[in-house]
C-alpha positions as CSV (number, residue, x, y, z in Angstrom):
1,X,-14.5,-46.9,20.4
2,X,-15.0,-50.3,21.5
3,X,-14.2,-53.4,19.5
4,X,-16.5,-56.5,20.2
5,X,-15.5,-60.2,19.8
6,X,-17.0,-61.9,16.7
7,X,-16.1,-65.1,17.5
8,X,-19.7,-65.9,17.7
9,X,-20.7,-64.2,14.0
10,X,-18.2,-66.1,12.8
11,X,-18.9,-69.3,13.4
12,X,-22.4,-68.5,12.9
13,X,-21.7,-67.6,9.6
14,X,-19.9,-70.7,8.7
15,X,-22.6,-72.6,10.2
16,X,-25.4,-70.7,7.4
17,X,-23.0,-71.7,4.8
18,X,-22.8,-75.3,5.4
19,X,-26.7,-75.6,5.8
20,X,-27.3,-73.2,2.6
21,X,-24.9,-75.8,0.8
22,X,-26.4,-78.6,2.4
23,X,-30.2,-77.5,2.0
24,X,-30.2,-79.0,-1.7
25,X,-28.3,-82.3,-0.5
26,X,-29.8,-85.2,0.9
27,X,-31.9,-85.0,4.1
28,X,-28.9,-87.6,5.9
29,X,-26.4,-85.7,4.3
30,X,-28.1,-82.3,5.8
31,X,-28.4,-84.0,9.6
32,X,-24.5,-84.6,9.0
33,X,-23.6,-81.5,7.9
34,X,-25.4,-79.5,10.8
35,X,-24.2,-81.9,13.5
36,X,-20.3,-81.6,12.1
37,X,-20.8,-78.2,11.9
38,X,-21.7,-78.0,15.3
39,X,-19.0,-80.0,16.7
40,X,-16.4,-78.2,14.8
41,X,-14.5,-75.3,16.4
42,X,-15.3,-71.8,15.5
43,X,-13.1,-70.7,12.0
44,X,-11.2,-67.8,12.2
45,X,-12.5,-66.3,9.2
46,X,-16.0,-66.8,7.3
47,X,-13.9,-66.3,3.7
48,X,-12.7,-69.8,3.5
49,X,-16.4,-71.3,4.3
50,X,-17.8,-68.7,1.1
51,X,-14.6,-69.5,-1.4
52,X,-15.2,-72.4,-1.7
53,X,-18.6,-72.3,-3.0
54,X,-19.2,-72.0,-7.0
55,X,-19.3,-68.5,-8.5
56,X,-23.2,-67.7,-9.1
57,X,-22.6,-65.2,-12.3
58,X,-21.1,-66.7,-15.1
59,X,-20.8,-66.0,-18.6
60,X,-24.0,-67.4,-20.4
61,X,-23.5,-67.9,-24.6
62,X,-26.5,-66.8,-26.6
63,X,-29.5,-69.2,-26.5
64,X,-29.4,-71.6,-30.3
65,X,-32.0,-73.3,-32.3
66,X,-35.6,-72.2,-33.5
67,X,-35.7,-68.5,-33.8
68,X,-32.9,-67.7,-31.7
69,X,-29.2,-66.6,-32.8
70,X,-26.6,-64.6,-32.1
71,X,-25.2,-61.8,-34.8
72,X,-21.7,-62.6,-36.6
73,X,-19.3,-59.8,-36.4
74,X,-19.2,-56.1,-34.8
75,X,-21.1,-52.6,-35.4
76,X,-23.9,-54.5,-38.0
77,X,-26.4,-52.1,-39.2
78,X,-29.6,-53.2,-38.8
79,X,-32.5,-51.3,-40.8
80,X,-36.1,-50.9,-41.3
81,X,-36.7,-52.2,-44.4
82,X,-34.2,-54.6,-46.7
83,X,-31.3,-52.3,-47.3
84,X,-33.6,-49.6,-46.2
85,X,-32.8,-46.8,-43.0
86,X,-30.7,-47.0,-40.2
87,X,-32.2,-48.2,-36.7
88,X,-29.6,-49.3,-35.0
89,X,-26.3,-51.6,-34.2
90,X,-25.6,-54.9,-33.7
91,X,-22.7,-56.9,-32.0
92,X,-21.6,-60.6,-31.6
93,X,-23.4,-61.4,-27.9
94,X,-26.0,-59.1,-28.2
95,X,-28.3,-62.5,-29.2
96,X,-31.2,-62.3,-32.0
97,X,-34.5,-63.3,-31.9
98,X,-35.4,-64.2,-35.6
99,X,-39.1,-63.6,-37.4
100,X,-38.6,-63.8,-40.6
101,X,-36.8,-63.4,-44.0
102,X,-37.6,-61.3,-46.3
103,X,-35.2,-60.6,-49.9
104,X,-33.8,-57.5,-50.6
105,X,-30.6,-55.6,-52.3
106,X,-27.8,-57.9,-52.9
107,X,-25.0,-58.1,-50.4
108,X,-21.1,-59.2,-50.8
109,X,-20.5,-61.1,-47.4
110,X,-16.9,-60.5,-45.7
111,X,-16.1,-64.6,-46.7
112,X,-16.6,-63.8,-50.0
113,X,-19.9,-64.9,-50.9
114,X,-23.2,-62.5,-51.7
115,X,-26.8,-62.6,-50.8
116,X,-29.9,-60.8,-50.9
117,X,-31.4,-62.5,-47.9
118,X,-32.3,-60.2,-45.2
119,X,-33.5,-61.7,-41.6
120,X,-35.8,-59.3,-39.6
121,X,-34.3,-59.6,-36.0
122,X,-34.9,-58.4,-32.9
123,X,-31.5,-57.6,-30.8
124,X,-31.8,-58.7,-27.4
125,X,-29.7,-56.6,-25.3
126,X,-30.9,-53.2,-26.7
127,X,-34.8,-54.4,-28.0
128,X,-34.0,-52.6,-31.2
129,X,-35.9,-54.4,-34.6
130,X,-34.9,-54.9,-38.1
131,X,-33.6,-56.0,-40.9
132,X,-29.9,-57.5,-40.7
133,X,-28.4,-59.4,-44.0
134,X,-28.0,-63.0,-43.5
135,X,-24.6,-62.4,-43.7
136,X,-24.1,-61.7,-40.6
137,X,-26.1,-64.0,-38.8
């Protein structure tokens, strides 16, 4: 087997990570960047150049306001009708899209309060419809 100097990958690949970073900057900023770059000797290691760029997956929170929510609590039934048959189940971070609310059998709330509002929902992360009490959401 032969091994085969990278010397050149490496510093090429340090080189597309400064202009990728320096792409959204400022056209002087960018001629800086590439001509540093350029004079600089090769890095050792690409892993430095990449760590130090911002994670691109981070956790997102459920989108607020107007018809969109985000259930309260674990393992809610949602239902076809008010009270009616089981369709499916419903976690916190799942996210709602609301349509409507409709009234229904009354329900005691785990803070201690009832209703008989029911929300008609759509859960997000599984596409499933129906009927959740405003209890938990």
């Amino acid at each position: 087997m032969t091994k085969r100097k990278t010397s050149g990958l490496k510093s090429a690949a340090v080189l597309g990570a400064t202009l990728l970073a320096s792409a959204f900057a400022s056209p002087l900023a960018s001629a800086s960047a590439t001509a540093s770059a350029a004079s600089s000797p090769p890095a050792t290691s690409a892993l430095p150049a990449t760590s130090a760029a911002p994670s691109a997956v981070a956790f997102r929170a459920c989108e607020t306001g107007g018809p969109h929510t985000d259930f309260k609590g674990t393992n809610i039934n949602m239902r076809s009708t008010p009270g009616g048959n089981y369709v499916g189940t419903a976690n916190q971070g799942d996210c709602a899209y609301w349509y409507q609310t409709d009234s229904g059998p009354r329900v005691q709330c785990p803070n201690g309060t009832s209703t008989t509002a029911w929300h008609l929902v759509q859960n997000k992360r599984t596409g499933v419809v129906g009927h959740v009490s405003a209890c938990y959401l």
